[in-house]
N, CA, C and O of each residue as an XYZ file, in Angstrom:
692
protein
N     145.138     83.820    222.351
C     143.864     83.716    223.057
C     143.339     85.112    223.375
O     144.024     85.892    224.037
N     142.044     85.459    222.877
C     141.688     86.628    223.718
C     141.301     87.015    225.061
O     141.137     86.200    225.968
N     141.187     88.012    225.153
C     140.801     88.088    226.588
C     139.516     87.740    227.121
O     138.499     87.938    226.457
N     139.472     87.068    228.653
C     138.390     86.532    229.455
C     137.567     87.616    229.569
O     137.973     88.754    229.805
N     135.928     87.170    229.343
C     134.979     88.055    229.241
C     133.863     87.614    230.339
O     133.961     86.407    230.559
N     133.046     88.108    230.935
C     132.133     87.577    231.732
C     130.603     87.887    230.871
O     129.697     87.058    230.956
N     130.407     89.397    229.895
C     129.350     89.377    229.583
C     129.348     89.855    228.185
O     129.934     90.906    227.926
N     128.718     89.153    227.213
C     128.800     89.436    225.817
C     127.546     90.109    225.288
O     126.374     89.761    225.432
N     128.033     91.100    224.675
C     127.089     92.440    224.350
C     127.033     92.152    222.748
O     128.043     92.055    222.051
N     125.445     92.008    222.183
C     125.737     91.979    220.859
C     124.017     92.589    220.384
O     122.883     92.312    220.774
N     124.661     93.644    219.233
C     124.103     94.392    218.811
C     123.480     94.054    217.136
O     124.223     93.784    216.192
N     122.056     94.138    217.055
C     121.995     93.642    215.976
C     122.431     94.499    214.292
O     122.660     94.154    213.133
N     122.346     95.805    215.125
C     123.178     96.785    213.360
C     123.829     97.836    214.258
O     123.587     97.987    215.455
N     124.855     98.678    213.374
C     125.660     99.843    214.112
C     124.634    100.556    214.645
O     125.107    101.308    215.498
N     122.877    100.745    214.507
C     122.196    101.342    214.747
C     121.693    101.425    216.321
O     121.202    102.403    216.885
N     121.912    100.342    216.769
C     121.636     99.906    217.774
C     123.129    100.145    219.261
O     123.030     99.956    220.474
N     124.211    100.559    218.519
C     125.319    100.551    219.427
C     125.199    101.951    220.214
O     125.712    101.933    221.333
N     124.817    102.729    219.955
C     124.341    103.796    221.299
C     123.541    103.501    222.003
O     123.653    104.096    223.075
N     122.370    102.549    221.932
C     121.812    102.252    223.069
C     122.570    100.781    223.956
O     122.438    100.608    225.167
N     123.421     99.759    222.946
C     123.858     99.068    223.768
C     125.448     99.495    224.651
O     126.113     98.829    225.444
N     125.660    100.953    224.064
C     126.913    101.430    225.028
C     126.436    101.873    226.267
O     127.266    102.193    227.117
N     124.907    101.968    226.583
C     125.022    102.142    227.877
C     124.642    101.162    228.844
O     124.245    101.135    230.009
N     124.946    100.273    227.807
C     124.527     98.615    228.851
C     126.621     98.604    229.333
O     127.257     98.298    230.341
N     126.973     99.106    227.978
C     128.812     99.155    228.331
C     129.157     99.614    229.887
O     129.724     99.066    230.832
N     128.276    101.407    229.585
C     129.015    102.037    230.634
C     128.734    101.589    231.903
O     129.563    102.031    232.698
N     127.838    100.837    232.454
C     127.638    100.232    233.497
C     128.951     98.968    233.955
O     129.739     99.002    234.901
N     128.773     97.879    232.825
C     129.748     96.767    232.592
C     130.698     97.345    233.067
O     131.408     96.755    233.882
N     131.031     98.967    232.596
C     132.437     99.142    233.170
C     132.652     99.574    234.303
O     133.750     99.437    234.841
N     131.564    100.220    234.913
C     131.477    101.204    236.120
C     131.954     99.933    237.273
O     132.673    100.184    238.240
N     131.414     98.560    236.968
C     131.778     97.457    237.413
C     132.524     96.443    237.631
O     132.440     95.438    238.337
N     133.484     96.986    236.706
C     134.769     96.747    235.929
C     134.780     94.994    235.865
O     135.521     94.171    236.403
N     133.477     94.838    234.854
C     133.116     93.392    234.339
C     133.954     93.414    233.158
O     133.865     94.416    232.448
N     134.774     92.468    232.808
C     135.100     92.278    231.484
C     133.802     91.839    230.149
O     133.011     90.896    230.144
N     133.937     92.562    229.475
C     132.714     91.821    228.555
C     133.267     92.375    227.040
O     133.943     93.390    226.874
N     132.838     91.515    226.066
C     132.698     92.428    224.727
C     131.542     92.641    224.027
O     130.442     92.254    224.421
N     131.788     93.407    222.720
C     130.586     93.909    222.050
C     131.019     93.532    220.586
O     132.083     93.630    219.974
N     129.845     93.091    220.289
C     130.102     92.663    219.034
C     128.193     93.259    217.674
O     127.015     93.541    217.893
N     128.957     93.148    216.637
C     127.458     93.339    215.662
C     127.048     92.518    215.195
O     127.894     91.903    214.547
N     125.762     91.969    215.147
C     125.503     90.459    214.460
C     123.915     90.431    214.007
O     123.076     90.879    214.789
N     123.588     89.985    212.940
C     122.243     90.070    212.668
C     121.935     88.520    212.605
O     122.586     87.558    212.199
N     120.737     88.659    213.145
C     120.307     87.147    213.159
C     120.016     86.843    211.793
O     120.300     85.726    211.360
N     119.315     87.975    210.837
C     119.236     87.496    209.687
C     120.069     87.784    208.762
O     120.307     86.859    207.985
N     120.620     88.802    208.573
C     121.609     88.810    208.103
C     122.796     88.289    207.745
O     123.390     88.251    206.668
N     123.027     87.919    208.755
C     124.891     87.536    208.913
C     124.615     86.270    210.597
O     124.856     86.331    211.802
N     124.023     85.321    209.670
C     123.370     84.575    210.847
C     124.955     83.432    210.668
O     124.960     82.733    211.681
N     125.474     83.278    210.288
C     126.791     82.226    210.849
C     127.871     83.346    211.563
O     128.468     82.924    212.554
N     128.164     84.767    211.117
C     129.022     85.785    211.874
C     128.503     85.482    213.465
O     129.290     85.063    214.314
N     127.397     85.691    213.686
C     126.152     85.700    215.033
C     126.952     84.180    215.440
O     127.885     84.055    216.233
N     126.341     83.195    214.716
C     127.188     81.782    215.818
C     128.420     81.846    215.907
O     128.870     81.429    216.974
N     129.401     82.354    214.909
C     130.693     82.776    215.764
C     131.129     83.601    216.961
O     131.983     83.274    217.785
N     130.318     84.876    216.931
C     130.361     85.126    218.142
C     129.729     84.990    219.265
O     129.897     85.792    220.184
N     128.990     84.054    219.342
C     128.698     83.376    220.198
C     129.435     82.105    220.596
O     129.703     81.810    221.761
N     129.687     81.508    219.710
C     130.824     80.879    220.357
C     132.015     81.112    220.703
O     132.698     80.425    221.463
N     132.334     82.153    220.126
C     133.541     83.118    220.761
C     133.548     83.290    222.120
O     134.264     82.690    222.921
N     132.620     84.239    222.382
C     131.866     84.807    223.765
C     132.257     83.406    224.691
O     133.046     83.503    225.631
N     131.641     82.142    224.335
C     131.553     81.106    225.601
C     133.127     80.755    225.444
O     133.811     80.660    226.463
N     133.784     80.535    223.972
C     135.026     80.045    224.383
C     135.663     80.806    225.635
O     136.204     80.289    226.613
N     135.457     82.231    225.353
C     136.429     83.601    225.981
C     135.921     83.145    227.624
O     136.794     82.817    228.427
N     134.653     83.155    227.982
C     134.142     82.974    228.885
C     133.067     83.755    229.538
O     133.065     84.194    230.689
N     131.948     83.885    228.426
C     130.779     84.640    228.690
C     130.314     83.973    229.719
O     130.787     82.840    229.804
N     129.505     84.285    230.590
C     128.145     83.524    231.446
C     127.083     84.548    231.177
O     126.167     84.277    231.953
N     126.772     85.551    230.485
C     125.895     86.448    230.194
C     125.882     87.042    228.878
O     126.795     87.776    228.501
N     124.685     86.696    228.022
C     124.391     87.728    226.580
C     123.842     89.014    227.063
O     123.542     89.305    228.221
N     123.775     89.586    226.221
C     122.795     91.082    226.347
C     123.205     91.343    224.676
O     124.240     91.617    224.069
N     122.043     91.137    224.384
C     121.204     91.425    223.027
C     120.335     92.355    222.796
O     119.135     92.276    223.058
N     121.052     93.533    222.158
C     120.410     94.719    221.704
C     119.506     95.040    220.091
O     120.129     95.374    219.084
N     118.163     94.885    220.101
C     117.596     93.963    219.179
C     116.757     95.040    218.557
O     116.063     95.458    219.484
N     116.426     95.790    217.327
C     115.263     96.457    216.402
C     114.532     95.271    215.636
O     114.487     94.042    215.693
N     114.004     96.265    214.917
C     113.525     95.640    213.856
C     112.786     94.326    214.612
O     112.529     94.397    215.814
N     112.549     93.451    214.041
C     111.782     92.281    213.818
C     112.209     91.439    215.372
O     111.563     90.539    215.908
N     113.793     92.215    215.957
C     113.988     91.801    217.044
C     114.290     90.274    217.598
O     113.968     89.791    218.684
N     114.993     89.685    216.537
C     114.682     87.872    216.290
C     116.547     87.648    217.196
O     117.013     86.588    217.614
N     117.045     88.697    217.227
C     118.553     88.474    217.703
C     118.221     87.724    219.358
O     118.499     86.528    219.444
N     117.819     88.206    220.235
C     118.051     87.591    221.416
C     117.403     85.924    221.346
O     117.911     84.985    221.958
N     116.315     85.833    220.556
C     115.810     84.338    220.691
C     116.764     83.940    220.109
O     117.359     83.040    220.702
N     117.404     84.416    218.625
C     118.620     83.324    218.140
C     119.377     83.329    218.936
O     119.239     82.185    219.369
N     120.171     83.792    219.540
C     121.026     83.656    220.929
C     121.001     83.158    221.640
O     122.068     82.804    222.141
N     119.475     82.668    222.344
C     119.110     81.888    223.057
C     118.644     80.624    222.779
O     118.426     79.813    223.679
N     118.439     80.339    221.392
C     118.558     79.186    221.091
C     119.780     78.467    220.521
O     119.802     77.654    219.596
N     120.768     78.919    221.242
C     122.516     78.707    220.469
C     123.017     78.379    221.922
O     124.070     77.778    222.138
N     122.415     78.697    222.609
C     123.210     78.512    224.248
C     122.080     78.283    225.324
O     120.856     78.226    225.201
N     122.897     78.172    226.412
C     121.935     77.311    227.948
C     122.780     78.942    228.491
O     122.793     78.988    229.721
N     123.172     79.689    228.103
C     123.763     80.704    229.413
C     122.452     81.543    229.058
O     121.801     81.445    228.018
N     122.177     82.470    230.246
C     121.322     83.527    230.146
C     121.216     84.351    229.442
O     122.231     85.047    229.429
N     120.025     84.867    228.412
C     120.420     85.918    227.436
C     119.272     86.885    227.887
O     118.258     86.401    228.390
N     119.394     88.137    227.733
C     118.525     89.194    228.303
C     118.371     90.522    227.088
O     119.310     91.296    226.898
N     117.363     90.608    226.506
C     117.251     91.172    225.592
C     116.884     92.377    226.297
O     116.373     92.589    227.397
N     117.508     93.495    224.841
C     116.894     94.846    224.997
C     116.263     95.562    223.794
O     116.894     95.892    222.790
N     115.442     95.690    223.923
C     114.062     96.344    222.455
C     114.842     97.493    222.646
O     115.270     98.099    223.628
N     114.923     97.650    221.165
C     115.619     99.350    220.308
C     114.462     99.928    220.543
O     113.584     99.168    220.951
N     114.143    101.218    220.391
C     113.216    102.362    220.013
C     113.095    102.562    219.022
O     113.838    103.530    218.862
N     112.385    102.214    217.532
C     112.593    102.354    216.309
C     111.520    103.100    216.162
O     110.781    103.724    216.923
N     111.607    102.835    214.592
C     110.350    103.718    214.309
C     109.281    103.707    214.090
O     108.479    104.623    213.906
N     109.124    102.016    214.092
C     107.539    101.744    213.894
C     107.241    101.377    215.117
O     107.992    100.687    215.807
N     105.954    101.871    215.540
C     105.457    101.537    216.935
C     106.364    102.052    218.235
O     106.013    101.768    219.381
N     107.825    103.007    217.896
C     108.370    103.412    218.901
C     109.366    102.173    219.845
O     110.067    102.413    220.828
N     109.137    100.796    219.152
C     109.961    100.048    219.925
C     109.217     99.045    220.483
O     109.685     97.962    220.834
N     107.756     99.466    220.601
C     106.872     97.903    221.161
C     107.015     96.925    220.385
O     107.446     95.819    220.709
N     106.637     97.293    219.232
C     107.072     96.086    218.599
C     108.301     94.955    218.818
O     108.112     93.739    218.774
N     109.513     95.563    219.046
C     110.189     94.723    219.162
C     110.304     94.245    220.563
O     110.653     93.083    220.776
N     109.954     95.308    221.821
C     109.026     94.402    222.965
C     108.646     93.741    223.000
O     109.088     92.871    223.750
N     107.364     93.473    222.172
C     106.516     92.289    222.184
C     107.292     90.997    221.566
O     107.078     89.825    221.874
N     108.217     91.466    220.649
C     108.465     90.321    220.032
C     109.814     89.668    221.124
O     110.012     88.454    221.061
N     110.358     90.192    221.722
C     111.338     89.567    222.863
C     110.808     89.183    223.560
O     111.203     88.035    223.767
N     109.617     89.580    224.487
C     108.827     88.651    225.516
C     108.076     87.686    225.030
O     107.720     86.765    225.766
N     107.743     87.737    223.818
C     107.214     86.096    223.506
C     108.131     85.318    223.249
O     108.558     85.612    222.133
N     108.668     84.489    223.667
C     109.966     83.661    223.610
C     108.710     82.263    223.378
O     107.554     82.433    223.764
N     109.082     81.142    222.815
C     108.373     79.775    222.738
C     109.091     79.379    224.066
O     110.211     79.745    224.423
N     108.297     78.626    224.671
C     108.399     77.899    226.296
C     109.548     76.954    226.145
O     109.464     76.069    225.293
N     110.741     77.073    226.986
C     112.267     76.467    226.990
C     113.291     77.129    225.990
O     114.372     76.736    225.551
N     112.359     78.584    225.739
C     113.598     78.875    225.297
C     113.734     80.858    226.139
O     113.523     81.979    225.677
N     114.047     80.491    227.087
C     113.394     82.297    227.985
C     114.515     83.359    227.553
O     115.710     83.064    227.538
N     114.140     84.315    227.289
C     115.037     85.401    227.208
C     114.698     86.549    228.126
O     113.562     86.924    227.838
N     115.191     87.242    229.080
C     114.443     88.023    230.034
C     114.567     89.565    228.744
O     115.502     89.836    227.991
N     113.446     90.179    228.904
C     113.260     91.332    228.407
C     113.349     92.578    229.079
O     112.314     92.857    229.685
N     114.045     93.216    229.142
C     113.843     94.633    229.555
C     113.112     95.663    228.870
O     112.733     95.485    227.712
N     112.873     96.786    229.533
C     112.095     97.451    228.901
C     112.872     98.440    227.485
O     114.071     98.216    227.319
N     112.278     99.363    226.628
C     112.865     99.635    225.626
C     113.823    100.565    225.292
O     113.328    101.603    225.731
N     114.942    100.873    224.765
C     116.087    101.854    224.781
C     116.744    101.760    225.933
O     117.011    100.857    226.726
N     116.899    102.648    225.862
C     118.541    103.089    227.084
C     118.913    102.346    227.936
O     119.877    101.608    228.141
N     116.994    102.968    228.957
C     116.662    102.554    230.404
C     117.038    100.781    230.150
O     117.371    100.151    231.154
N     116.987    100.259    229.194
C     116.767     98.927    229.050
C     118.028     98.526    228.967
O     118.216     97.366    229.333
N     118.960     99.128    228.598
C     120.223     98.529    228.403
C     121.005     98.991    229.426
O     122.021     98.385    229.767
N     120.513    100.347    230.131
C     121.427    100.086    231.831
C     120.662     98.765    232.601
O     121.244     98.014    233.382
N     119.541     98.676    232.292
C     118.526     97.573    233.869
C     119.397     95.707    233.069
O     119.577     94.707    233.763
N     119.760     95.819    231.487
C     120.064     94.795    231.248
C     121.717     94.024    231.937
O     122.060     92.918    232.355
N     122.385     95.412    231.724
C     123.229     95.279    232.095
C     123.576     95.143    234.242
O     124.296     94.384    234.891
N     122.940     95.921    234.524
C     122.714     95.747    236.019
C     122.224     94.758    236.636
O     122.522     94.452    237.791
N     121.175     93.987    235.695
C     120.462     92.650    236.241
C     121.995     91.667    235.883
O     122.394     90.904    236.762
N     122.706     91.768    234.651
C     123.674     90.801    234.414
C     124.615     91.198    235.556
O     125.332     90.199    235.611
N     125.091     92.098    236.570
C     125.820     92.467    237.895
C     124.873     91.604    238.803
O     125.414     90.999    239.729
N     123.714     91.502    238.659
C     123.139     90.982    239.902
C     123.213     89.200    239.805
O     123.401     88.330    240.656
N     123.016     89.178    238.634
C     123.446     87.356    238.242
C     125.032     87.173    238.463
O     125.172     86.007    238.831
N     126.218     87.770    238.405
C     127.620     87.478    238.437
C     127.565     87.766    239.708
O     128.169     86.840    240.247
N     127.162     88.580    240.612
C     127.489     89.106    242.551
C     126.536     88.015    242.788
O     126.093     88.444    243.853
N     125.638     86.498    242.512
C     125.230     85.534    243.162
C     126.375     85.089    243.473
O     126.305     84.640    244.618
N     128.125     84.900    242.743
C     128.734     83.890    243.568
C     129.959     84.751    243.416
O     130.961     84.268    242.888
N     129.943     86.271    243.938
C     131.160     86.833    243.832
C     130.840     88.073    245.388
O     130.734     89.230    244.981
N     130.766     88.008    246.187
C     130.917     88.739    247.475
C     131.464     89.991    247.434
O     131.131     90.843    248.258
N     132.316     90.215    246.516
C     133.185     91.345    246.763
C     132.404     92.488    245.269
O     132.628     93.698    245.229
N     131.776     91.964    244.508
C     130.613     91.917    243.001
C     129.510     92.846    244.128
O     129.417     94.073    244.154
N     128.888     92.044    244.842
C     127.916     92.124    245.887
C     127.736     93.442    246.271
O     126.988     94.300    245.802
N     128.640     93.495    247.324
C     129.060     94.459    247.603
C     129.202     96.013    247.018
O     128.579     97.008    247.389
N     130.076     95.916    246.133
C     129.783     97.005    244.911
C     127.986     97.247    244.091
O     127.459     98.305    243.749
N     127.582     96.195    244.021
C     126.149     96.683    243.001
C     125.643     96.886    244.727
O     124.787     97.766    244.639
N     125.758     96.508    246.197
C     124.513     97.141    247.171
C     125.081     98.641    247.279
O     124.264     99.557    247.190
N     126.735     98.998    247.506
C     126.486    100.758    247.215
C     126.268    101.193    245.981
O     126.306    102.419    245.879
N     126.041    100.571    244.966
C     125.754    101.344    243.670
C     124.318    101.895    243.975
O     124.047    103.093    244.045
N     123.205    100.596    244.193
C     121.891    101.057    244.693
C     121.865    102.036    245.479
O     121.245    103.056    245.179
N     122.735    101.871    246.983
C     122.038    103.069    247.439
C     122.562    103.689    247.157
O     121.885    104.637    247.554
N     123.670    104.286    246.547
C     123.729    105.510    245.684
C     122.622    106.092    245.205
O     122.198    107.214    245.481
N     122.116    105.208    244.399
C     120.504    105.890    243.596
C     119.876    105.867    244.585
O     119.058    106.766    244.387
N     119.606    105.327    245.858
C     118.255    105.557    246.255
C     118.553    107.105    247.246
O     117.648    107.928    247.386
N     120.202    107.339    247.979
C     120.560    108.271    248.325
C     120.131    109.710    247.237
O     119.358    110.610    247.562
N     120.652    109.634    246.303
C     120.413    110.625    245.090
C     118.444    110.716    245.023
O     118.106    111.718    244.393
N     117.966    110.388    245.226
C     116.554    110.535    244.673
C     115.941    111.393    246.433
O     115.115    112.279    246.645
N     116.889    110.531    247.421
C     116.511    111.423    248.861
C     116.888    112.566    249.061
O     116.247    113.233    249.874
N     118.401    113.339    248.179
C     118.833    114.260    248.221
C     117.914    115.085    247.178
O     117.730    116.260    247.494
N     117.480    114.764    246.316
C     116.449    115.541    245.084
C     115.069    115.738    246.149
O     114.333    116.657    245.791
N     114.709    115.130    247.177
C     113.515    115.176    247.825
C     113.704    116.501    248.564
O     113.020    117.523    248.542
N     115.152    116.107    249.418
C     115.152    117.333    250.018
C     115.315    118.079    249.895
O     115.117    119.027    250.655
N     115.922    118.066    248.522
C     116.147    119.699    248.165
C     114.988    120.718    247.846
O     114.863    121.936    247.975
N     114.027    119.483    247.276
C     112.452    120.601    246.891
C     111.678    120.694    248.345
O     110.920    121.640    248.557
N     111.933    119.523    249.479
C     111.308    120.182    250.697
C     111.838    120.833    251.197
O     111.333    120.921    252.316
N     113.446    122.061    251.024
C     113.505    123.083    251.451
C     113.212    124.013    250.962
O     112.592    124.903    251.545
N     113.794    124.094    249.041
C     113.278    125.812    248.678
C     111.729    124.975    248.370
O     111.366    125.609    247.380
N     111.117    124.405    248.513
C     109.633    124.276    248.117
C     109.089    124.266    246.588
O     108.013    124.576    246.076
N     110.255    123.795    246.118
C     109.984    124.174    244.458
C     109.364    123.119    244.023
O     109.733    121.999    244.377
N     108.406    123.292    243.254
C     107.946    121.911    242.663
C     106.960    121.073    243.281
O     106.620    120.004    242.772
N     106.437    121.555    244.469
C     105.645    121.013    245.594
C     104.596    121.667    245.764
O     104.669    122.822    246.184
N     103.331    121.049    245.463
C     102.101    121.689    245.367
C     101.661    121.596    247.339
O     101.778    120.763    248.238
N     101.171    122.899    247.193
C     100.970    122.741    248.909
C      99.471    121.925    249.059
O      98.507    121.968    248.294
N      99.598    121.368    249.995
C      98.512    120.210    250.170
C      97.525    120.182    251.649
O      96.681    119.301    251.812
């Protein structure tokens, strides 16, 4: 048996696995079990339902689908399962990645995939929203993602004050 997973990371080409490792480094900062896997919806579309059914055997409750191109991976995902799938648009090269934006937020009605925004930023907020869905029924989960936040919101007060002492960067007003 493999090991119990809470969130399954799947990437639609090796192209895409630097932006979905930093949906990882979060998963881990959290020390969520999850795996990562490569799967093209069109491509290698029965590999894709194996690991997806892998994922639920193991014990996913969360996808995160890292999607280019034509971007069709998170809807197939989401039409293979009732667990939450949360897509993240690559940055490619046509259109910079809207494209495959647009094409994750149009989901057909009953079948939702939440979208984040595109690259990186999208695959830490994907992965952090999947911490905020697992700390609904884990207290001690909770806990950890409210000091993670204020961590960041501490860090952005310490960057404040540092330019309201040497004055750098601060247009006088």
């Amino acid at each position: 048996m493999k090991e119990k997973i809470l969130v399954s990371i799947i990437a639609g080409s090796d192209s895409d696995l630097e932006t979905a490792n930093e949906a990882v480094k979060i998963l881990k900062f959290f020390s969520i079990p999850h795996s990562i896997n490569i799967a093209s919806a069109h491509r290698s579309a029965k590999h894709l339902e194996n690991c997806i059914s892998n994922a639920v055997e193991n014990g996913a409750q969360i996808f995160i689908a890292a999607a280019g191109m034509s971007a069709a991976l998170p809807g197939a995902i989401a039409a293979q399962t009732i667990l939450p799938v949360i897509g993240v648009p690559i940055a490619g090269q046509s259109l910079a990645g809207l494209d495959c934006l647009l094409s994750i937020s149009q989901m057909p009605k009953g079948v939702p995939v939440a979208t984040m925004s595109i690259g990186k930023a999208g695959a830490v907020n994907a992965a952090v929203l999947a911490v905020q869905i697992l700390a609904l029924s884990d207290a001690a989960l909770r806990e950890k993602l409210a000091a993670y936040k204020k961590s960041a919101a501490d860090e952005v007060i310490s960057k404040d004050l540092k330019i309201q002492i040497d004055k750098t960067g601060i247009a006088d007003g």
